[in-house]
C-alpha positions, 0 to 999 in steps of 0.5 A, spaced: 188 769 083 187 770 091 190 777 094 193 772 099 198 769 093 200 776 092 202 778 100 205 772 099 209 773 093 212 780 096 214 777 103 218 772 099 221 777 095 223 782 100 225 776 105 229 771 100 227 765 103 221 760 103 222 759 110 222 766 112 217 768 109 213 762 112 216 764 119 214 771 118 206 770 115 205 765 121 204 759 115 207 753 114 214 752 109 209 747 104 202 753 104 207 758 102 211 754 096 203 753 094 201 759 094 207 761 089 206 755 085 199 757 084 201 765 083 206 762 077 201 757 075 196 763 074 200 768 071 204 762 066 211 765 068 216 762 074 217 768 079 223 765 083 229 760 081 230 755 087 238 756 090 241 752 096 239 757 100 234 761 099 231 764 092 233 769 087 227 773 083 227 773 076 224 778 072 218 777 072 218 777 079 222 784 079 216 787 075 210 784 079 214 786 085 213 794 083 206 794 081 202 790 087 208 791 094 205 798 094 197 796 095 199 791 099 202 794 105 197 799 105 191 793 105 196 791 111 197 797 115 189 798 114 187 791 116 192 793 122 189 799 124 182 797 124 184 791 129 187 796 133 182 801 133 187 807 131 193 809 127 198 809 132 201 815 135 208 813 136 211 817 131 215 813 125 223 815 125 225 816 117 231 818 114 233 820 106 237 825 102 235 832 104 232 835 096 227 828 096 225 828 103 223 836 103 221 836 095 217 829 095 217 825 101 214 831 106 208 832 101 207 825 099 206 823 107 201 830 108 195 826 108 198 821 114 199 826 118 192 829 117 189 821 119 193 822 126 200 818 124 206 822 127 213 823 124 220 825 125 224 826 119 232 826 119 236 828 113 243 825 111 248 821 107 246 814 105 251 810 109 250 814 116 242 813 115 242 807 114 248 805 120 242 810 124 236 804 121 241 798 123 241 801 130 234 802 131 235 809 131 230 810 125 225 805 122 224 807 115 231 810 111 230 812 103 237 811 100 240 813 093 244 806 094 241 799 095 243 796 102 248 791 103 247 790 111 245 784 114 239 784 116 237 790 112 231 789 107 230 795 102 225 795 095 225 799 089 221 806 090 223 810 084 229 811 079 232 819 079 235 821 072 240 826 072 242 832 066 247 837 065 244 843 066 246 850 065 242 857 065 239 859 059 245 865 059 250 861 060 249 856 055 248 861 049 255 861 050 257 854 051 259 850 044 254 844 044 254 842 038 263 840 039 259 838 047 257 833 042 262 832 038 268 832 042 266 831 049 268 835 056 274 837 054 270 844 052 267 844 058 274 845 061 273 853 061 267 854 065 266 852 072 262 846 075 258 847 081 257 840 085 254 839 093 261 834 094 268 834 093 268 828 091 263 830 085 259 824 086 252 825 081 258 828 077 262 823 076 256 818 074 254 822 069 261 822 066 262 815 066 256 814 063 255 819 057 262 821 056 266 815 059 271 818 063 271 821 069 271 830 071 278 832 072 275 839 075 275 843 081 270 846 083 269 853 085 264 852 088 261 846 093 254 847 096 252 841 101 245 841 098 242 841 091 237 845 092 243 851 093 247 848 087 241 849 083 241 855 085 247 857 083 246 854 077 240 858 075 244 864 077 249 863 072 255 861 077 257 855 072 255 848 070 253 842 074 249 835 074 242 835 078 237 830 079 231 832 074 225 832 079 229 837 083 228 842 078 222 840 074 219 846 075 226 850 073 225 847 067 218 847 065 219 854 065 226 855 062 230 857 068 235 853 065 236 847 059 240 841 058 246 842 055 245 835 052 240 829 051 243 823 051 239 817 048 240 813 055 240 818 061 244 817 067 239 814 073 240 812 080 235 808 083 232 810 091 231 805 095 226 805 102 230 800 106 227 798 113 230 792 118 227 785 116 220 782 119 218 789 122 213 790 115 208 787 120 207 793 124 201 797 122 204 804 122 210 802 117 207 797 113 202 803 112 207 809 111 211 804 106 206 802 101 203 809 101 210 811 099 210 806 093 204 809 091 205 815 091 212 815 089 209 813 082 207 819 081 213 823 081 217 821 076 
């Protein structure tokens, strides 16, 4: 197998097209479908089902696709910095949800910044972040939805799952085992916090574990989940967070899931990045760390 298949393999997958692959790499449409007929050879399974236009990736292709586009764009971007003599000093305009960005992101690119590569970060709601992407106002966006924008091409990063959290004095009083039984409704009598009035994360952990969706009103919204955390642990009321945000709450009891269901609510992030610039050395570097990092931090 030759680290070329696997460049390849990934162009394809992120482009959906044998064509624009070839465009992209600088080879011809015939050397890019060897290529991946011999990774599919090498490997015994089919990566791609041929459409009339374009291809789709099947599952094999949806598995190998994370475990090896990370330590591609980083052997990419360090190609390219060796060409260029220096890292770039151009900063790199990113966007992503404010908890993630702060909790993970900004530590995970430390060490970039120490290697002379220059950010600027913006946080915000998935829509707006990724209009900002389409018009060149940011480079890089980590989004909570899966890109359906033309010209738009987004990756896998990392899965975030969800829990009902209360304090520990709080949940003593709550009734988990008719929670379990019965469902929300005995929720009804204590209040929920959320960051939006529309109760998003909310309502996604509804459907999926209780299959109906949240009738309450919050007493309090708090634009942040960090300060919706915060009220949490202070015992203003119950709310669904994200378990990376308060890993270290709960490693030490701070506060505990009212349930554990067999399947967890997950919502998937994604980086996003506008099609065919993978081939500037500063984002192919800062995209592939975060794909290696981000397997760390679940």
């Amino acid at each position: 197998m030759q680290l070329g298949w696997l460049r390849t393999f990934v162009t394809v997958y992120r482009l959906g097209s044998f064509t624009k692959a070839a465009q992209q790499l600088g080879l011809s449409q015939p050397a890019v479908t060897h290529q991946v007929r011999n990774l599919e050879r090498e490997l015994g399974r089919p990566l791609f089902e041929r459409l009339p236009k374009g291809v789709r990736p099947t599952a094999a292709a949806e598995s190998l696709v994370r475990d090896v586009q990370g330590p591609i764009d980083s052997l990419n971007g360090v190609v390219g910095r060796y060409r260029s003599g220096r890292p770039g000093d151009q900063p790199l305009h990113v966007g992503g949800p404010a908890e993630l960005m702060t909790s993970r992101v900004i530590p995970a690119i430390s060490d970039l910044i120490g290697e002379g590569m220059h950010f600027r970060l913006a946080f915000g709601l998935a829509d707006d972040l990724l209009s900002d992407l389409a018009d060149r106002r940011l480079d890089l966006v980590i989004s909570t939805v899966r890109p359906r924008i033309r010209g738009i091409a987004s990756t896998p990063l990392v899965d975030e799952e969800f829990a009902l959290l209360a304090s520990v004095e709080l949940a003593r009083t709550l009734p988990t085992e008719r929670l379990k039984a019965e469902g929300p409704g005995v929720l009804d009598a204590y209040p929920l916090l959320a960051y939006s009035e529309s109760l998003p994360i909310i309502r996604r952990y509804w459907l999926s574990v209780f299959g109906v969706r949240p009738n309450a009103v919050p007493p309090l919204i708090v634009p942040d989940l960090r300060g919706v955390l915060s009220a949490v642990k202070s015992s203003a009321g119950l709310s669904v967070l994200p378990t990376y945000l308060c890993a270290d709450e709960l490693a030490q009891g701070e506060v505990v899931p009212l349930l554990e269901p067999d399947i967890p609510p997950i919502n998937t992030f994604y980086l996003a990045v506008r099609q065919g610039e993978l081939g500037r050395t500063d984002l192919a570097v800062l995209h592939g760390h975060l794909l290696l990092k981000a397997r760390l931090w679940a």
